[in-house]
C-alpha positions in Angstrom: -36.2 0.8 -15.7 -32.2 0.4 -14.7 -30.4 4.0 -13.9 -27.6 3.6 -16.5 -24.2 5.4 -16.3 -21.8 5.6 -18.9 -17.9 6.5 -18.7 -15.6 5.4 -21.4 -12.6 6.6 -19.3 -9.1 5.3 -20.0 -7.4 2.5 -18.1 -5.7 1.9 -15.2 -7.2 5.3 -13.7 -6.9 4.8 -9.9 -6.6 6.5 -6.7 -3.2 7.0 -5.8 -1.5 6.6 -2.6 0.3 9.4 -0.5 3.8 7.8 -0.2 6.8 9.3 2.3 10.2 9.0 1.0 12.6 10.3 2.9 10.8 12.4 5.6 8.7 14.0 3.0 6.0 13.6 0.0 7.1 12.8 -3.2 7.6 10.5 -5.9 10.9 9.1 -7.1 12.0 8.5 -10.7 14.0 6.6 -12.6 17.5 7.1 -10.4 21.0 6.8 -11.7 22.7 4.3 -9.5 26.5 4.5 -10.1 29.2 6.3 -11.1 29.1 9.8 -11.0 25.4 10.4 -12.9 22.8 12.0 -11.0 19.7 10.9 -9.9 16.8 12.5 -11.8 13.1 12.6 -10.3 10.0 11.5 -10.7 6.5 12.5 -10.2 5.0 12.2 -6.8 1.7 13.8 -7.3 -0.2 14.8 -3.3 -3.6 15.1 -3.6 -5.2 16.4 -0.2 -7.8 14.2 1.1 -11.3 15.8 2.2 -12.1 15.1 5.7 -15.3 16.5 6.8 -17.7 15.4 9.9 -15.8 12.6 10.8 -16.2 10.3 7.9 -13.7 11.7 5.6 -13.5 10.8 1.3 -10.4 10.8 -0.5 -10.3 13.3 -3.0 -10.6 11.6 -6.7 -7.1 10.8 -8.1 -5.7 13.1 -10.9 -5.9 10.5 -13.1 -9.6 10.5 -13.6 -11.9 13.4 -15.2 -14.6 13.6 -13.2 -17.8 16.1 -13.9 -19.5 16.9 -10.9 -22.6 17.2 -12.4 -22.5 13.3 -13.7 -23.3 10.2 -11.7 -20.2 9.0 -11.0 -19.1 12.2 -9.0 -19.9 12.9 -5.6 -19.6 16.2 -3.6 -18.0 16.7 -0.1 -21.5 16.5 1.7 -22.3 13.2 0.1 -19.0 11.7 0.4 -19.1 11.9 4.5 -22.7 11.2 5.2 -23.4 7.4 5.5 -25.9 6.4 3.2 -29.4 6.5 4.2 -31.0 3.3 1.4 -29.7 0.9 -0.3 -30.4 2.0 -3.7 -28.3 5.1 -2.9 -25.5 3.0 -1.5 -25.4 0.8 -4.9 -25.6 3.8 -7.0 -22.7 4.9 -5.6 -20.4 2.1 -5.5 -21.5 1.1 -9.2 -20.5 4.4 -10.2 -17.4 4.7 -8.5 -16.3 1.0 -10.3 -17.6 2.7 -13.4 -15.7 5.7 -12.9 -12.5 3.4 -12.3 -12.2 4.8 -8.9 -11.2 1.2 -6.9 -10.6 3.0 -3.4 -14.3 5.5 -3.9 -15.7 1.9 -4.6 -14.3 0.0 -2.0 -14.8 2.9 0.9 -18.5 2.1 0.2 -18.4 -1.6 1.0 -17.7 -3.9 4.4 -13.9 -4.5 3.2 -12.7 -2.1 1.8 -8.6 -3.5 1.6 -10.2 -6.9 -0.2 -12.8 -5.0 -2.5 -10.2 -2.5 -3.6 -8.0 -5.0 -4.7 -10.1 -7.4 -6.3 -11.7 -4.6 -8.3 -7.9 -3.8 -9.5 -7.5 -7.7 -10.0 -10.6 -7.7 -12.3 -9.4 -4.4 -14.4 -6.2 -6.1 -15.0 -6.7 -9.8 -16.1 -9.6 -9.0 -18.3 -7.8 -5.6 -19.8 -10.3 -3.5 -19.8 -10.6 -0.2 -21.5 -14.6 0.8 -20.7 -17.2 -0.2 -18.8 -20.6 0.9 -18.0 -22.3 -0.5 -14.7 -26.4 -0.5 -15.0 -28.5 -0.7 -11.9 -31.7 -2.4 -11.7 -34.1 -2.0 -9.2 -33.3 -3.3 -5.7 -35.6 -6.5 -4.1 -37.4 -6.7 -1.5 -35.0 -7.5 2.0 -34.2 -11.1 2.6 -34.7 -12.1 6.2 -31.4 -11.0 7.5 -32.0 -7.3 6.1 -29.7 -7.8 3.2 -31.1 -6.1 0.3 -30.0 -7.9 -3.7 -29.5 -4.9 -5.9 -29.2 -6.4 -9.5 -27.0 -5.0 -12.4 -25.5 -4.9 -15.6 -21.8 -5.1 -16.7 -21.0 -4.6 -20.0 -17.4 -4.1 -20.2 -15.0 -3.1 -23.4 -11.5 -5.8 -22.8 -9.0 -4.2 -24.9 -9.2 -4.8 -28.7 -11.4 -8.2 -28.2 -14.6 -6.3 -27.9 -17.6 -5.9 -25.3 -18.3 -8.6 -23.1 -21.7 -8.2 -20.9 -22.7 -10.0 -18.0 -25.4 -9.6 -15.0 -24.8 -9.6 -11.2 -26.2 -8.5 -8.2 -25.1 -6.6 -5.2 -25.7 -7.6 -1.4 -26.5 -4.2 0.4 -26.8 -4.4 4.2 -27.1 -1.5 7.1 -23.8 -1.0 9.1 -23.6 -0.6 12.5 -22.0 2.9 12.5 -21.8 4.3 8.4 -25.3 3.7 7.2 -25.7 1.0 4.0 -22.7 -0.6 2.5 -22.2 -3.2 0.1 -21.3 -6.5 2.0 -18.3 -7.2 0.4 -17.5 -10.7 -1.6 -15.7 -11.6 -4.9 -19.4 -12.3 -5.9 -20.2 -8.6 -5.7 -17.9 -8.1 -8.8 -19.4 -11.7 -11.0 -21.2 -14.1 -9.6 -18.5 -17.0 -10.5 -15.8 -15.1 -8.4 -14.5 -16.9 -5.3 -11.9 -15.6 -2.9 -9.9 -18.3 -4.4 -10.2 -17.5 -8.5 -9.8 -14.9 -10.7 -10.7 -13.9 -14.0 -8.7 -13.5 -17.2 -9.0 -12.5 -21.3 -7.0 -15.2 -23.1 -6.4 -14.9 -26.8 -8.7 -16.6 -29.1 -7.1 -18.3 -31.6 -7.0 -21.7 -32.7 -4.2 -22.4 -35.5 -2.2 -25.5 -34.6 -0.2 -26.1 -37.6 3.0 -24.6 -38.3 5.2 -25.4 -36.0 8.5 -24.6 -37.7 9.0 -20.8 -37.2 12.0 -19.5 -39.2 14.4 -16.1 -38.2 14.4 -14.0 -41.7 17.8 -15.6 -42.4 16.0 -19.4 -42.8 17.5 -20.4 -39.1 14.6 -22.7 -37.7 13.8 -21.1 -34.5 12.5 -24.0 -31.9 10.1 -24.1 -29.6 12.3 -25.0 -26.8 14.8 -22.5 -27.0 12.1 -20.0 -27.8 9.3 -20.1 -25.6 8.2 -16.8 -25.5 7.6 -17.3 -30.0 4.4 -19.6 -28.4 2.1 -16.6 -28.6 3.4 -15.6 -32.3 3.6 -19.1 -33.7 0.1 -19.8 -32.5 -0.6 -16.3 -34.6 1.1 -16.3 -37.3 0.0 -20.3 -38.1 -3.3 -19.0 -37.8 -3.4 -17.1 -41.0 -4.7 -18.4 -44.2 -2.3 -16.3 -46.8 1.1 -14.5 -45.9 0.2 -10.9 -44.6 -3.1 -11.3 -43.2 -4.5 -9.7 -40.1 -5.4 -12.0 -37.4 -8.9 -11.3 -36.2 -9.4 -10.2 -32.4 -11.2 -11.8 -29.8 -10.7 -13.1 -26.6 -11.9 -15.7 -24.2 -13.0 -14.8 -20.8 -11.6 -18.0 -18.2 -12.1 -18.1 -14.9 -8.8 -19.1 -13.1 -7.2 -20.1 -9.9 -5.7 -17.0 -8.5 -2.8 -18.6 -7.2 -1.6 -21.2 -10.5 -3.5 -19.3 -12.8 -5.2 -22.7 -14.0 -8.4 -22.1 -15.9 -11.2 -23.4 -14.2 -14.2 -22.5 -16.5 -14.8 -20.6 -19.6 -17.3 -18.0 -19.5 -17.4 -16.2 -22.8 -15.8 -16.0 -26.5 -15.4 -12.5 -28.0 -15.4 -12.8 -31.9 -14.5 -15.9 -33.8 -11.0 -17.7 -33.9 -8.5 -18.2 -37.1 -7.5 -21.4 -38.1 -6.0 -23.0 -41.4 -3.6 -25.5 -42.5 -0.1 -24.4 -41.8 2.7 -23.1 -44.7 4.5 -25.5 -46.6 8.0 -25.2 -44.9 7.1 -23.3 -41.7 7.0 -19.5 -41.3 9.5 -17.6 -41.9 9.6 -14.2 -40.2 11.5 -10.9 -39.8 12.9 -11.9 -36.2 17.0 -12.2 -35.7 17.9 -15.8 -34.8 20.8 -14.5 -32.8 19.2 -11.2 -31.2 16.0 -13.4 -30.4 17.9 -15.9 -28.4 19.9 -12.8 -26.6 16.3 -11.5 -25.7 15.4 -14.9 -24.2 18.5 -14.8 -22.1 18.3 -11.1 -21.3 14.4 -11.4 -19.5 15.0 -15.2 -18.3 17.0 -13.9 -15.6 14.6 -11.2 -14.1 12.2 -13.3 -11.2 9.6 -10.4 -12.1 6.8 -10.5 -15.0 8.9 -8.5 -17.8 8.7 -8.4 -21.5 11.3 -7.3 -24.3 10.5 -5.8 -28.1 13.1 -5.1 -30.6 12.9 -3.8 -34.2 15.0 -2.8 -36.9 15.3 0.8 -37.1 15.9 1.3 -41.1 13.2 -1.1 -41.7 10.2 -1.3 -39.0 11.6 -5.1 -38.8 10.3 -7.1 -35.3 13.5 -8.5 -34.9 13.7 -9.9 -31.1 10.6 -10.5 -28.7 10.6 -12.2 -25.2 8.4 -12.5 -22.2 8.8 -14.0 -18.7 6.6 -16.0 -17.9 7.0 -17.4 -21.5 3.1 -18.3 -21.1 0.2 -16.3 -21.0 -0.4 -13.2 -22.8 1.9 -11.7 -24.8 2.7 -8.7 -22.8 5.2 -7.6 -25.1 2.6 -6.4 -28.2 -0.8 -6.5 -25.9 0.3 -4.6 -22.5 -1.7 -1.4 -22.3 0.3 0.2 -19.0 1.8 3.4 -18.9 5.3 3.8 -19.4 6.4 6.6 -17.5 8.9 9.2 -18.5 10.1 6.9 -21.6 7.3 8.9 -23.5 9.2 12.2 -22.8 11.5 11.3 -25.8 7.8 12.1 -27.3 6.8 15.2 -25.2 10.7 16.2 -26.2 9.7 16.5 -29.9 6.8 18.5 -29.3 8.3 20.9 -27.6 11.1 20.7 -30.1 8.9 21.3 -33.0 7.0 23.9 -31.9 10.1 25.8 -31.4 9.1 26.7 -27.5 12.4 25.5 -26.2 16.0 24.4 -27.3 19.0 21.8 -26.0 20.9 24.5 -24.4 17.9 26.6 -23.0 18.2 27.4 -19.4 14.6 25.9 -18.0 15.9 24.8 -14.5 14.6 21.4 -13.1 12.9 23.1 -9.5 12.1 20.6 -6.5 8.3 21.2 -7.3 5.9 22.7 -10.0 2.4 23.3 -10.7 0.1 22.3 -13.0 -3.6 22.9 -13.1 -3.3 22.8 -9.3 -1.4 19.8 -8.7 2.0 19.6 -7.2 4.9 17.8 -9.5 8.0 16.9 -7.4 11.7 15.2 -8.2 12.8 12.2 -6.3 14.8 13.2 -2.9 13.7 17.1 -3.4 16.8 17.3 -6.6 16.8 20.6 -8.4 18.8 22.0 -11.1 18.0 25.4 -11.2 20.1 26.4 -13.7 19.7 23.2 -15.8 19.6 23.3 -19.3 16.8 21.7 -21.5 19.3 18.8 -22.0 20.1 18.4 -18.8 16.7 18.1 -17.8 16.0 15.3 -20.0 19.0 13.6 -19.0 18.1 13.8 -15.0 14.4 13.0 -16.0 13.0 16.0 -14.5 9.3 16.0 -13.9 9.4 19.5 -12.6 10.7 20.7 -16.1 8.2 18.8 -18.1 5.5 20.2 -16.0 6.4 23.6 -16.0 6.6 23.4 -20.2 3.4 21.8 -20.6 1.5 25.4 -20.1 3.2 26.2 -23.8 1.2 23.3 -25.4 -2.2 22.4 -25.8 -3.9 20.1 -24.3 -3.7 18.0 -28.4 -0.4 18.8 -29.4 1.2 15.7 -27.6 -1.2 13.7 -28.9 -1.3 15.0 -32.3 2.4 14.1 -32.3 2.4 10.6 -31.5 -0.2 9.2 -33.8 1.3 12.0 -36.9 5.1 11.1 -36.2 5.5 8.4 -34.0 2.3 6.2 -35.4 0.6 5.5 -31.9 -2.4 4.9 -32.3 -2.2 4.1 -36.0 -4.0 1.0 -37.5 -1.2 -1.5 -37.6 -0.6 -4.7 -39.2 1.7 -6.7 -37.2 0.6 -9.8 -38.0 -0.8 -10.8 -35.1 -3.3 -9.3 -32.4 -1.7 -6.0 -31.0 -2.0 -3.0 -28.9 -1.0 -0.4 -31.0 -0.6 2.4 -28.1 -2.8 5.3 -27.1 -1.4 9.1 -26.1 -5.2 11.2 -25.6 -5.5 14.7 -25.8 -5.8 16.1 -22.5 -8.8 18.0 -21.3 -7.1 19.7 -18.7 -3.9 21.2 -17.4 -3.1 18.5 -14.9 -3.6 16.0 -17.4 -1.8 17.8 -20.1 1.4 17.6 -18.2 0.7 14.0 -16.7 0.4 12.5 -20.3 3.9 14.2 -21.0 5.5 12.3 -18.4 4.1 9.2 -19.1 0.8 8.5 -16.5 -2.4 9.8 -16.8 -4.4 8.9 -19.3 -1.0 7.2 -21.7 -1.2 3.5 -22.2 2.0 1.5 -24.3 3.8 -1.8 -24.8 7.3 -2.4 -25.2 6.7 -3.1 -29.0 5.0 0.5 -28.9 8.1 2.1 -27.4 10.5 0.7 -29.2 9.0 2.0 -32.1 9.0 5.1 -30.2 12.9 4.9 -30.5 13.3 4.1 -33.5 11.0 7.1 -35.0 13.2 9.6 -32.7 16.7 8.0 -34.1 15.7 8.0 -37.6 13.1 10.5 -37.9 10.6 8.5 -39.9 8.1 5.9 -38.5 8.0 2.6 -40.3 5.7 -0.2 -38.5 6.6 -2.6 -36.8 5.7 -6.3 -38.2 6.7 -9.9 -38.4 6.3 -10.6 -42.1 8.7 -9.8 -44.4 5.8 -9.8 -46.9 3.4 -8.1 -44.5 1.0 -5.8 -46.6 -1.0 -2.8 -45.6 1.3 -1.7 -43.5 0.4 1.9 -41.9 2.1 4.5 -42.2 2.4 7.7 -40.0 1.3 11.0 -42.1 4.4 13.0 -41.9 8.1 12.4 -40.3 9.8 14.6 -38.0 12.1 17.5 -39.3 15.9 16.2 -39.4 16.3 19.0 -37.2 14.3 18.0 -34.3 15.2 14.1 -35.1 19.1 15.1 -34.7 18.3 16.8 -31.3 16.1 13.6 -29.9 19.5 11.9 -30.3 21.7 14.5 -28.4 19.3 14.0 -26.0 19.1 10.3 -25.9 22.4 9.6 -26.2 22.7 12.6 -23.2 20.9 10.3 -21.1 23.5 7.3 -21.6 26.8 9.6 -21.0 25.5 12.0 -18.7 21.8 11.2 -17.0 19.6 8.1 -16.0 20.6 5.4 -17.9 24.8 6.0 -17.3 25.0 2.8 -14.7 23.4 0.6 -17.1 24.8 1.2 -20.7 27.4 3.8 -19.8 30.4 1.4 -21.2 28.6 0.1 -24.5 30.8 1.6 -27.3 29.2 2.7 -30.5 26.3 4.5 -31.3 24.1 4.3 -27.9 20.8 6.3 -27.0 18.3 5.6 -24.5 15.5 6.5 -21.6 14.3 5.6 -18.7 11.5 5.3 -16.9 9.1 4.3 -13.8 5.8 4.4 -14.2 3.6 4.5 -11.3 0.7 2.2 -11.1 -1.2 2.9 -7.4 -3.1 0.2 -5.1 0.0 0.2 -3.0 2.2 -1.6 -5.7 5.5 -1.4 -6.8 6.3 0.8 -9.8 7.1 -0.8 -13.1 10.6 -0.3 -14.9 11.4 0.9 -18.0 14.0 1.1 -20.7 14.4 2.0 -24.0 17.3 2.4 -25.8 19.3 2.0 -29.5 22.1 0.7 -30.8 23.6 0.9 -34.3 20.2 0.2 -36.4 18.5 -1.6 -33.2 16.0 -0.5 -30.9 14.7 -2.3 -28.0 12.3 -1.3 -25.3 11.8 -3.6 -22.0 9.2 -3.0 -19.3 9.6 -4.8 -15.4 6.3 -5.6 -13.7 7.4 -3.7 -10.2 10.7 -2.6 -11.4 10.6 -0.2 -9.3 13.3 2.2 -11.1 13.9 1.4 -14.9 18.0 1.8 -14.4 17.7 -0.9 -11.7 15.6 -3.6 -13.2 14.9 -3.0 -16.7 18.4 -2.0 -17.2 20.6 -4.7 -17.0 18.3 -6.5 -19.4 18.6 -3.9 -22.1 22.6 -3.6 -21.2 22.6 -7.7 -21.8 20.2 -7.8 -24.9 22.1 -5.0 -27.1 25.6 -6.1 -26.7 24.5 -9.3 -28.6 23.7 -6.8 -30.9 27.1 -5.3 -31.0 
């Protein structure tokens, strides 16, 4: 009988690295690069690693809940021993993959740099969510003293369901560190190659349709609008206006390097086709603001993705994606967004009454929660800083330090009441409709309310975000202007707390983060940014969201680095088309 262990933890939860900026430990966070705003900070978060007897273990990243009583957790004695069979050594890396630990996992296997990231590769192009890893029981030793260690995968890729698959494990005695897991693509599915890698596609079949119409009748074409491909595949999917494409997925196997497929290896669920509409499709989407979003992310050389809806009505009005192939990153990301979701953590606080705009809380270089060390790019403080300020400069500090007034459900609570994350939307197509957890601990509480831990979003997400806060009522997003069963959210915020989201948003345009970038759009201008870390030694990703009149857009940079610098210019460029 297989030892089974089972962790539905939350995505992207990996071990992150201690960085040195500047002659000292910390993170950095969405800076203000001109003129005379201020730089706010982000979180650099130091956890110490163990080192005992020699062989030391890195201490599990904050973004994981570990119970040391489970599988998946190992104590300081078993961490630095090496390990004595092969069974044990197999255990242990399965559980650390299961755990979503990629540097535990790759510390117990002959290459450790390659394994880590290929385990990240894996978690990425097949989106997933869950996972549980099932040992079997190990075979006899081949002639070379490798031992095969077979398992189960069965692994939960975003909204297209559970895809399960068997492989085996080649576990060999080290010279020096007792049994490890000699390390090849293989390890993670037997159809992995150094040179391939694998990838959920969507899985949907409608061909027809190919005129796609803007709300005003404007025919939008394929040409000019290559990032539509993913919608018009959709949306001519469906067999009546307002239906719900179903989800599914196709697992491919795919050059690493051109991202060719080479082989299909599974369909999740069934796909949609039908004959296409009589006179094309005609959507909610802006001809004019859809060809400034094309524009806008055609000039970024990194992966990035725009979303923009109509405030007053929940309206998709603009979406874009570079690459325009692939997955449509713009509704089916699931990456964290950084301190973008503090407009969220804002209106907690806000509505519980345990702070206000002018309130002295002070921004400090560093603060504590649940034991872990929060910090502001470049060591900035404000010590006399005002709630407002504080959200203008980003301060993580400030955010942490306020957390121990909430539970570890109130920020969650608020986005799926208010703010409709998490809500059961009807696009019409295939999305990721957001996810904000409660927290089970302090650490966690106050990582979630700066946008890491356990939060995962979408620019179509957080621009929704933006326009709740701006008009105090969510109204979701969709591409049909005859969309039905739309969701909706079960209350609105008070106008109150709705009119001090916007002093603070529009604080961040005239006074904080986002100054550089959209400090000389006239009219009615809010906005946030954001850089959300993502570990494995990568670049951060950029974020901005931001309104204008009854627009509000969201874009996200694959290794932004800061969202003023790279996500930015693209929001500056796509909303003065909106005038």
């Amino acid at each position: 009988m297989g030892v089974g262990m089972h962790d539905a933890e939350h995505n992207r939860s990996e071990a992150r690295d201690d960085r040195e900026y500047g002659g000292r430990l910390g993170g950095y966070e969405d800076a203000d690069h001109g003129g005379a705003a201020r730089r706010s900070g982000w979180i650099f978060l130091v956890l110490a690693l163990v080192l005992v007897l020699g062989t030391g273990y890195g201490a599990y990243s904050f973004l994981r809940e570990d119970d040391a009583s489970t599988p998946t957790a190992r104590s300081s004695e078993t961490a630095t021993r090496a390990e004595q069979s092969p069974r044990n050594a197999a255990r242990l890396f399965l559980g650390e993959w299961q755990a979503g630990n990629w540097a535990g996992a790759a510390r117990l296997t002959s290459d450790a740099t390659a394994a880590s990231t290929a385990l990240s590769a894996l978690n990425d192009g097949l989106k997933v969510t869950a996972r549980t890893l099932t040992m079997g029981e190990p075979a006899p030793a081949r002639p070379d003293g490798t031992v095969p260690v077979p398992f189960t995968a069965k692994l939960t890729l975003g909204h297209a369901g559970d895809w399960s698959y068997t492989g085996s494990l080649d576990v060999a005695k080290s010279a020096d560190r007792g049994y490890l897991v000699a390390w090849s693509p293989a390890a993670l599915h037997p159809e992995l190659t150094a040179g391939t890698s694998l990838e959920l596609a969507p899985n949907q079949d409608g061909v027809g349709g190919d005129v796609l119409r803007a709300k005003d009748g404007t025919a939008l074409s394929a040409t000019d609008n290559p990032s539509l491909a993913a919608i018009r595949t959709g949306l001519a999917s469906k067999a009546k206006p307002g239906e719900q494409a179903k989800p599914g997925g196709v697992v491919r196997l795919v050059d690493a390097a051109t991202r060719t497929p080479v082989r299909q290896l599974a369909t999740l669920g069934e796909p949609v086709t039908a004959a296409p509409r009589d006179g094309g499709i005609t959507t909610t989407l802006d001809a004019k603001l859809q060809t400034a979003a094309e524009r806008a992310v055609k000039g970024e050389s990194r992966t990035a993705s725009l979303a923009a809806v109509r405030i007053s009505t929940g309206e998709i009005v603009a979406v874009a994606n570079n690459p325009a192939a692939g997955q449509n990153n713009a509704f089916l990301a699931t990456t964290q967004p950084g301190s973008t979701l503090k407009i969220v953590s804002a209106a907690t606080l806000l509505s519980k009454g345990v702070v206000g705009l002018d309130e002295k809380v002070g921004c400090p270089e560093s603060a504590d929660a649940g034991g872990m060390r929060f910090t502001n790019s470049e060591g900035r403080a404000f010590p006399e800083g005002s709630f407002k300020v504080a959200f203008a400069q980003s301060c993580n500090t400030t955010m942490a330090n306020l957390s121990g007034k909430l539970t570890g459900a109130d920020l969650s609570t608020m986005a799926h009441d208010c703010f409709g994350i998490g809500g059961d939307w009807k696009t019409g197509i295939v999305s990721f409709d957001g996810r904000v957890p409660a927290a089970s601990n302090d650490t966690m509480k106050a990582a979630n309310m700066i946008g890491q831990g356990q939060v995962q979003m979408n620019p179509l997400t957080m621009a929704s975000v933006v326009a709740t806060a701006k008009s105090g009522t969510f109204r979701q997003p969709h591409l049909l202007t005859d969309q039905e069963g739309l969701w909706r959210a079960p209350r609105s915020l008070s106008p109150a707390v709705s009119g001090q989201l916007r002093t603070l948003m529009r604080a961040v345009v005239t006074e904080g983060t986002a100054h550089a970038s959209l400090g000389g759009l006239g009219g009615d201008v809010g906005a946030k940014t954001g850089t959300a870390e993502v570990g494995g030694g990568r670049p951060n990703n950029g974020w901005m969201v931001a309104y204008r009149g009854d627009i509000a857009v969201a874009v996200w940079v694959e290794g932004g680095v800061t969202g003023g610098q790279s996500a930015g210019p693209i929001v500056k460029a796509f909303l003065s088309a909106a005038g």
